[in-house]
C-alpha positions, -999 to +999 in steps of 0.1 A: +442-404+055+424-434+072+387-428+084+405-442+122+431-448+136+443-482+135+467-483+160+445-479+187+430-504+200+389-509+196+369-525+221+337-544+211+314-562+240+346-561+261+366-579+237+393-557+229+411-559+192+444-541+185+455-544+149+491-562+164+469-589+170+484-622+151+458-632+124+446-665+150+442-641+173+421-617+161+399-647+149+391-664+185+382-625+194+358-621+166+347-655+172+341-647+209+322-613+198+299-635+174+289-656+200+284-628+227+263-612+204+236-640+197+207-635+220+203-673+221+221-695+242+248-712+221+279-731+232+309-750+210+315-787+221+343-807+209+335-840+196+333-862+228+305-831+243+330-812+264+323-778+265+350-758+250+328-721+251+295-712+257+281-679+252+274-648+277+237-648+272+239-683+285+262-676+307+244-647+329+213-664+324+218-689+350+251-667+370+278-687+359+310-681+344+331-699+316+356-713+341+328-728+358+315-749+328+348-750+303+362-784+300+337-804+317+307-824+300+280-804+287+254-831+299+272-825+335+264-787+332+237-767+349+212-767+318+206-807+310+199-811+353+164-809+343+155-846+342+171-875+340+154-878+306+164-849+292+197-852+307+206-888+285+187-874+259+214-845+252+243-873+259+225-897+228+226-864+209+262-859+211+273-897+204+247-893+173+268-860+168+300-882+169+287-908+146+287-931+175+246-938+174+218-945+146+192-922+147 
């Protein structure tokens, strides 16, 4: 006899997993759990710097949600509006990132 019950469904950090879930699935909830759980602020770009997720610490940290940031530029987001200086100095990150500048 199993130590659970695996067809209910287990909720962790509001992510809920339900052992139906298709194998894809299941990753992008585990990944989304991983990143909720870090304590640092941590978001996944894709290669031309749009954001694609950032994490909840990040997130509640400055009262935003994912909707507001997902899909724009990350330089364009809340965090780089420091200075103008530290804003291009994230964009020459990313295009070193991208292979498109020498450090």
């Amino acid at each position: 006899m199993p130590a659970h019950d695996t067809s209910r469904p287990v909720t962790v950090r509001g992510t809920e997993i339900v052992s139906t879930d298709p194998r894809q699935r299941y990753r992008e909830k585990i990944a989304r759990i991983t990143l909720d759980s870090m304590v640092q602020f941590v978001g996944l770009l894709d290669a031309e710097g749009t954001v694609l997720e950032i994490n909840k610490v990040a997130l509640d940290a400055v009262g935003l949600k994912l909707s507001d940031v997902e899909g724009k530029p990350f330089w364009t987001t809340f965090w780089w509006q420091v200075s103008p200086e530290i804003n291009q100095g994230i964009r020459e990150a990313i295009a070193r990132a991208k292979g498109n500048v020498k450090s």
